[in-house]
N, C-alpha and C positions, 0 to 999 in steps of 0.2 A: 508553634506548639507541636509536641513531639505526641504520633498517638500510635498504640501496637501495630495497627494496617500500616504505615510506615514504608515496609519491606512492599508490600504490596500497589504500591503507589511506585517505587522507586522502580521495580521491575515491570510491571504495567507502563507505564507514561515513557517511553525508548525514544531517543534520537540520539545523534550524531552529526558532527561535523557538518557542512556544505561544503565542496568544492566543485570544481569542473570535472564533469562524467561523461558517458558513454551515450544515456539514454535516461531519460524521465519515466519512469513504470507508475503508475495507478491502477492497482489492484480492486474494479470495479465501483458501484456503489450510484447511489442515486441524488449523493449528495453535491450540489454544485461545488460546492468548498474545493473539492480536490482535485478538480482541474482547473479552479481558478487557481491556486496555489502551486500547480505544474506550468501552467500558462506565464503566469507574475516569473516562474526560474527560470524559463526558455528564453523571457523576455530581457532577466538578466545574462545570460551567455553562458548557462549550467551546465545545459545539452544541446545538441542539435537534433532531438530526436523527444515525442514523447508518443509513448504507450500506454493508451486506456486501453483496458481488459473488461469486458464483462456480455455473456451475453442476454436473451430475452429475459427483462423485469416487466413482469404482467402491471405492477405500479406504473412503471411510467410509460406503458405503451411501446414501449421501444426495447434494442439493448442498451446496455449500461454503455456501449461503446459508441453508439450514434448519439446517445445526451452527452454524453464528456467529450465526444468528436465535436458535438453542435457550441457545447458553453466555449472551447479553445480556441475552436472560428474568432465565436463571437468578441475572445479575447487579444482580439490580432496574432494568433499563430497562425501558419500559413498550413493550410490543407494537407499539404506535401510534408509538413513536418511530424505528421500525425499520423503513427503506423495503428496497424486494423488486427483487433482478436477479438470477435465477438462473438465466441462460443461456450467463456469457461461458465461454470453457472457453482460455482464453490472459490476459493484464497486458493487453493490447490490446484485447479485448471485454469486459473489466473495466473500462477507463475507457470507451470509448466507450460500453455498454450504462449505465455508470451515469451518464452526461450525460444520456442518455437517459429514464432512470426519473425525474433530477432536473426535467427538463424538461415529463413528463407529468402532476407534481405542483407544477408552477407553480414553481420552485425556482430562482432563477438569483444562484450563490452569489458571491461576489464574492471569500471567504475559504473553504478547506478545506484540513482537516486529514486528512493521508492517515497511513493506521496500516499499519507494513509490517514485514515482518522486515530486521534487521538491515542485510544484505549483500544485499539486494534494494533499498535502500533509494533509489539510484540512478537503478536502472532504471525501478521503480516512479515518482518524479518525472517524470523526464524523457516518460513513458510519459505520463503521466495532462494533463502541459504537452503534449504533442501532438495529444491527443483532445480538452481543452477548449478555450475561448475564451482568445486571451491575457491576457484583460483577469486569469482568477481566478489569486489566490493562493494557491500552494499552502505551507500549513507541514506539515513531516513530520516524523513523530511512531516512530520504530525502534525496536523490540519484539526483544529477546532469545526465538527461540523453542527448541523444544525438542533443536534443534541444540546449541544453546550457543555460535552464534557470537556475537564481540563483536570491536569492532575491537582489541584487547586479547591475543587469543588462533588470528586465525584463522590463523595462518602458524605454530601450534603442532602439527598436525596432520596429516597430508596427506588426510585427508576435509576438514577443514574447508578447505585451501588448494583443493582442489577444487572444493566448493561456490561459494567467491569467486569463481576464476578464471575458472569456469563461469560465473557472472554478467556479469564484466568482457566476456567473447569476446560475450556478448548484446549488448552494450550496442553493441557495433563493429555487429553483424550490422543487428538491432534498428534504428539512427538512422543508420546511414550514407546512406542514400537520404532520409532529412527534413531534414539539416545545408540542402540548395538552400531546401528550400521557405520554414525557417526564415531564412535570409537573405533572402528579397525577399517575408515577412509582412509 
């Protein structure tokens, strides 16, 4: 069924390709999903590197980067393969802070695969393309989290049309002042 939101489902709900990358990026969050979904691509031979981002969430007692360190363990990824930024506390010092980490480990990925929820999936790109180099490729890799949104169902709801719309009003706020910079890169 075709309905006017359409457009906004189509740009909202983002992925791309899978291949073999650089490095695994998870741009924070509390939700297990996304580093089980980093963990499941490392475990197929994606990256040999992943990076959770995130730091202190008063929710889970912790940073976002010791729970997505802890579920990765727990998902047989080896400790060693699991580099450490647990400072950013925004999408914005989530990419920047993890250029960074990649950069104090000699790391200059040419390919990454970014793991993100759903309806963030967007922003998160565009986000992580403003913080690195233009040269890297980003493919991205959308995780069903414990929302349950999917592009499928989010206009079934009005928390989940929230949750999107919420995202979408980011995305204006977020990139309206980079659209310049990015035209005369």
């Amino acid at each position: 069924m075709s309905y006017p939101f359409d457009c906004i489902t189509a740009f909202m709900f983002f992925e791309t390709r899978l291949e073999p990358a650089d490095v695994i990026l998870v741009p924070g969050g509390s939700q297990p999903q996304l580093m089980e979904a980093a963990a499941k691509l490392y475990h197929q031979g994606l990256a040999p590197w992943i990076l959770p981002s995130g730091g202190v969430n008063a929710k889970l007692g912790m940073t976002e980067w010791e729970f997505l360190r802890d579920i990765g363990i727990r998902r047989g990824v080896p400790e060693t393969a699991i580099l450490k930024e647990d400072q950013a506390s925004n999408t914005f010092e989530n990419a920047r802070f993890s250029l960074d980490v990649l950069r104090q480990h000699g790391i200059a990925p040419s390919k990454a695969i970014l793991v993100c929820k759903t309806y963030h999936a967007r922003r998160a790109w565009l986000t992580y393309q403003t913080a690195f180099p233009k040269e890297v490729e980003f493919l991205v890799h959308p995780v069903v989290d414990n929302t349950g949104i999917d592009r499928d169902n989010w206009y079934l709801d009005e928390e989940k049309i929230d949750k999107v719309m919420d995202e979408f009003v980011k995305i204006g706020r977020y990139f309206r002042r980079h659209i310049p910079v990015w035209v005369h890169r």
